[in-house]
N, C-alpha and C positions, 0 to 999 in steps of 0.2 A: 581570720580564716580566709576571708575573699583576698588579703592580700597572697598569703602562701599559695593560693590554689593560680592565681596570676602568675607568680613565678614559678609556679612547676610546668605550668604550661610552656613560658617563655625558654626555662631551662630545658624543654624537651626542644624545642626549636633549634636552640644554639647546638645542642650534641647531635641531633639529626643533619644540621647541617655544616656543623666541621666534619663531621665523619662521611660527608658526601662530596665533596667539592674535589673534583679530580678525578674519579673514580669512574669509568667508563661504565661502570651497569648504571648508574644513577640517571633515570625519567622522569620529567617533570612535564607535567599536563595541566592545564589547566580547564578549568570546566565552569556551569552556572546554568543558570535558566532562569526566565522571565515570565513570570504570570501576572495575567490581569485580565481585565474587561471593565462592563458595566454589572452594578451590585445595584439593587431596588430592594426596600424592604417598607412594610404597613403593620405598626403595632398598634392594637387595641390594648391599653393599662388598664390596671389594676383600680385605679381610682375613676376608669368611665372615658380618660382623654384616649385621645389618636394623634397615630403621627406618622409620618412619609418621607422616607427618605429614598432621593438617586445621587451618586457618585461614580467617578469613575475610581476603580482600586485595582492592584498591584504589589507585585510583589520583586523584588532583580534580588537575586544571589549570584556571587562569586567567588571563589576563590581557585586554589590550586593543590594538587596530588603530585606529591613526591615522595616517588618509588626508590630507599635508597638500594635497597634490594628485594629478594624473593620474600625474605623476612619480616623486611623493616618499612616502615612506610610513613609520611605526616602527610596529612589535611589537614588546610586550615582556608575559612570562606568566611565572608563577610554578607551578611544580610539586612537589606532595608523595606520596611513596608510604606508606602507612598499612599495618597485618596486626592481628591480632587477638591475634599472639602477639609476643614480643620486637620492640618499638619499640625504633629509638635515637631520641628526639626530637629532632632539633636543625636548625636553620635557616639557610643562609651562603650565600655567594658562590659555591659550590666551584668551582674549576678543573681539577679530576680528578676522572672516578667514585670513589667510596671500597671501591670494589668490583670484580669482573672483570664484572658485569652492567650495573651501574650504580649510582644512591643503593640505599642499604641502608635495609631497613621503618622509618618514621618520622623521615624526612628532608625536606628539600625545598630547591629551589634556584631558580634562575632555568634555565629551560630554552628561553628563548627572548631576546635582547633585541638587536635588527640595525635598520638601516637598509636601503631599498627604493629603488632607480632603479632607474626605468625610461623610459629617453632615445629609444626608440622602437618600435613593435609587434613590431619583431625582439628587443633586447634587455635584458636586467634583469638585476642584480646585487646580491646581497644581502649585508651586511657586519656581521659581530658574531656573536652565538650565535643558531645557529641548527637545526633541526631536518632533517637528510638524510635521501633514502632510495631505493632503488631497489631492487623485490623483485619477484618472479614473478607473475606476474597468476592469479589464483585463488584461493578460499576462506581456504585455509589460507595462500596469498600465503606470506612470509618471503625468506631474502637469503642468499645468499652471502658478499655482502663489505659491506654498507651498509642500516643499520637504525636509526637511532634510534630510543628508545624504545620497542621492540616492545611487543607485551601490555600489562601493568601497570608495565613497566621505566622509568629516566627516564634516559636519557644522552642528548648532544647534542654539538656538532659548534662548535666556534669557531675563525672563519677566515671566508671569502669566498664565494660563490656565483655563478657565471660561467652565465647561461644564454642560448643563441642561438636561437630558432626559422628555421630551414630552409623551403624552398618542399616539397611534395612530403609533408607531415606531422612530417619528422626534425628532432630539438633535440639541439643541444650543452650539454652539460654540461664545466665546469671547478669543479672544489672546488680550493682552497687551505688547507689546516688546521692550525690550529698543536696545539702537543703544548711538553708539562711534564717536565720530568724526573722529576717527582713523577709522572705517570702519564698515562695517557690520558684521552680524553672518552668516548670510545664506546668499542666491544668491538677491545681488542686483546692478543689472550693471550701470558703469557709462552712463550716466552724473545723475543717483540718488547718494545724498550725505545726511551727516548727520553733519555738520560741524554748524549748526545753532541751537539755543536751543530749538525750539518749533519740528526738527525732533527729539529729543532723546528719545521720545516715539512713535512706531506708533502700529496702529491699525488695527485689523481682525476678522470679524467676519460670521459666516458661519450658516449655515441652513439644514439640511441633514435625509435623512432618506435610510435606506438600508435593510429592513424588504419589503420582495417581494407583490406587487402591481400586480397583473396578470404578466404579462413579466419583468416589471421595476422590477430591482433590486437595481437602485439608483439613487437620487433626488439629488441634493447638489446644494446650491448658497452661494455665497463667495464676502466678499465687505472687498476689505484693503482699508486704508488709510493711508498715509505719508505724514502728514503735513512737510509745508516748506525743501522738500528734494529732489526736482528736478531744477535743474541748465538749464533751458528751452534752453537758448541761449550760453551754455557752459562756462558765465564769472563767477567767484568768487565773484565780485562786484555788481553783480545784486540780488536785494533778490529770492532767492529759490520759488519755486510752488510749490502747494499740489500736489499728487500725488496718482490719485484715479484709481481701476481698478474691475470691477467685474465680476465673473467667473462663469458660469453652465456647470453642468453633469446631463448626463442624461446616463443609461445603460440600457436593456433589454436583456434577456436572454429566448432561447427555450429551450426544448429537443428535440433530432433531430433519436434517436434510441432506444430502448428498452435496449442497451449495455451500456447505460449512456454517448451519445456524445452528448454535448448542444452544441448553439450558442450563444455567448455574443456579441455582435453590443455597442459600447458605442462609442458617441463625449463628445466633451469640449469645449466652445466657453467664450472668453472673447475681454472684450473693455475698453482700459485707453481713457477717455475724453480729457485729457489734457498731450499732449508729447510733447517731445523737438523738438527744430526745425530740420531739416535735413543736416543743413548745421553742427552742433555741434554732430550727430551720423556717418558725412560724409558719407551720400545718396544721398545729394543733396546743391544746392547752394540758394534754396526757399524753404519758405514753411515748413510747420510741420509734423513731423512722422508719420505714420501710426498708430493706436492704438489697432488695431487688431489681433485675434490669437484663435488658434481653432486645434485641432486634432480627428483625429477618427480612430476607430478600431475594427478587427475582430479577435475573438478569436475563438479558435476551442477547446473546452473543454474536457479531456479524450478520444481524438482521442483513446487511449488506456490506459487503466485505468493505470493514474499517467503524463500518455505525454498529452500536451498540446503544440499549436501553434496561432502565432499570426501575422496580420497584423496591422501596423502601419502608418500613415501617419500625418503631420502636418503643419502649417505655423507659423513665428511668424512675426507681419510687424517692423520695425524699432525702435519704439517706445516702444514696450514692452520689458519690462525688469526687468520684477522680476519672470522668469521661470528658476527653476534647469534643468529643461532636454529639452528647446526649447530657445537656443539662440533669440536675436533679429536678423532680419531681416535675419531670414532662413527658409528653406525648408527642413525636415526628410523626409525621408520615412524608416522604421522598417522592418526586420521579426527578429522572435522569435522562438526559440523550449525551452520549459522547462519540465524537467522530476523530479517529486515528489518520491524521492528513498523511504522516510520516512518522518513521523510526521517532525525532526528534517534534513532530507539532503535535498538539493534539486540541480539539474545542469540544468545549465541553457548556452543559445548559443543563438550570432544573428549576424545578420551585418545591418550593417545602413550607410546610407550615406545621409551627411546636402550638402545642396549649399546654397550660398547666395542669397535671394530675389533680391536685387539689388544693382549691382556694386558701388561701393565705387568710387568717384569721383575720389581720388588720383591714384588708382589701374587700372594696365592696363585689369584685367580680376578677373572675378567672384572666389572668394573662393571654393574650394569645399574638402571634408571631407568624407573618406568612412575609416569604423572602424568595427574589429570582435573581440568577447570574445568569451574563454571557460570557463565556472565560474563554482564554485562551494562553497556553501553554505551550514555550518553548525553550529545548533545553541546545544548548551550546559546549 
């Protein structure tokens, strides 16, 4: 399957670019962006120990946009994550993160390389590897259920891109995604698996609009599905469950001064119906996971023209497990300062600290997690 999926990509490339070579509308751009800083993080374990870590981390992506017309289009970019401390170097294809985050320090792959129609001002569809996302509008932004690449991360999405524009400002969203037995693309934590043929597609589809409503600034509802790719009671010998989960946004925004300070207010609230037991996420020795999960946030917008700050907060219950930036069975809390240098800089700072919802039956004490960056981000 990884080999075909190789060559349909490769074969979009060749026809993209005999069909372009000579042809006076044909534009080619190139683009990327570099992020990094310093990362600090202090874990108190499970078992009583502690531990401290400073690196420096990073992120370079590259590639290029070629426009062969109004139509038709390829990207395709190449990304690598770098750290200051344990690299794995190495460079491939991959078809699975090699990680529950994504590429592991000193990796790099292709995170981008799709085909573009676009057959009319309503609709466009994008096919190959490609970059998803749909996250809460503010500072500290992040997702529930759909994130590629957050931070300094690199994982991506291969499969389809279905998008509709609507009258009235609302866009359809259709994802189609494939999945490996070897593992996933993006963030999807065990006991979700793909090791059975009816997971090696699943499905996303979202509902949205972000053209301002008196206060609202953004509507969005979101319904995956993953057929047959949850392992309810953690055997390999039990057949697999569907794996449904659906997610809203809601955001609102004031102006709060004549000097341009708003206030952006946004949650996120989702619910998987159907989760693994507890004894198979070890929370418990009865009984089924939680399926809940929800964050919210204040943003303080142009505090001074360009700074921006943010409050943060979230849960996720045991159960959920397909969020890039809210583990299962934890508690965030955010803050945020982000300064807008330029169109193309931007520096951004926070600290956060997760705990764990609830103690792990094996563990003598609750996880906990407190983490700061100084990042800095520039796109080219």
């Amino acid at each position: 399957m990884s080999r075909i999926f190789r060559a349909a990509c490769l074969s979009a490339i060749c026809v993209v670019t005999a069909n372009a070579q000579g042809k006076p509308e044909d534009q080619l751009s190139l683009l990327g962006d570099l992020r990094g800083g310093y990362y600090g993080a202090h874990r108190d374990d499970r078992d009583g120990s502690e531990d401290t870590t400073h690196q420096l981390l990073g992120r370079v992506r590259v590639g290029a946009l070629w426009a062969h017309t109004e139509t038709l289009s390829l990207k395709a970019r190449v990304a690598g994550r770098y750290s200051s401390r344990d690299n794995d170097y190495h460079t491939e294809f991959f078809t699975h993160i090699p990680d529950t985050d994504g590429l592991r320090r000193g990796q790099a792959t292709a995170d981008e390389l799709f085909v573009s129609l676009k057959p009319s001002a309503k609709w466009e569809v994008d096919v190959g590897r490609l970059q998803t996302a749909f996250e809460l509008e503010g500072v500290a932004a992040g997702s529930l259920d759909r994130s590629d690449s957050p931070n300094v991360d690199i994982s991506w999405t291969d499969g389809a891109h279905l998008r509709y524009k609507a009258d009235g400002g609302w866009k359809g969203h259709v994802i189609l995604q494939r999945n490996l037995a070897a593992g996933p693309t993006n963030v999807r934590l065990p006991p979700l698996q793909f090791r059975e043929r009816d997971s090696r597609l699943s499905y996303f589809a979202a509902l949205e609009n972000k053209e301002p409503l008196g206060p609202l600034v953004q509507r969005t509802l979101d319904l995956n599905y993953m057929p047959s790719s949850l392992d309810a009671d953690g055997s390999p010998s039990t057949a697999a469950e569907d794996y449904v989960a659906v997610v809203g946004r809601l955001a609102a925004q004031w102006p709060l001064n004549e000097t341009g300070l708003k206030l952006l207010l946004g949650g996120e609230l989702g619910y998987a119906p159907n989760t693994p037991h507890r004894s198979t996420v070890g929370t418990g020795s009865s009984g089924e996971a939680g399926g809940l999960a929800w964050q919210a946030q204040v943003s303080f917008l142009d505090v001074f023209p360009g700074h921006s700050v943010a409050l943060q907060h979230g849960r996720a219950d045991d159960g959920w497990l397909i969020s890039p930036d809210f583990r299962n069975n934890e508690i965030l809390s955010e803050v945020r300062y982000e300064w807008k240098i330029s169109e193309k800089q931007t520096f951004t700072t926070r600290y956060r600290l997760r705990e764990e919802k609830n103690q792990l039956i094996a563990a003598a004490e609750k996880r906990r997690d407190e983490d700061v960056f100084l990042r800095y981000t520039m796109k080219f």
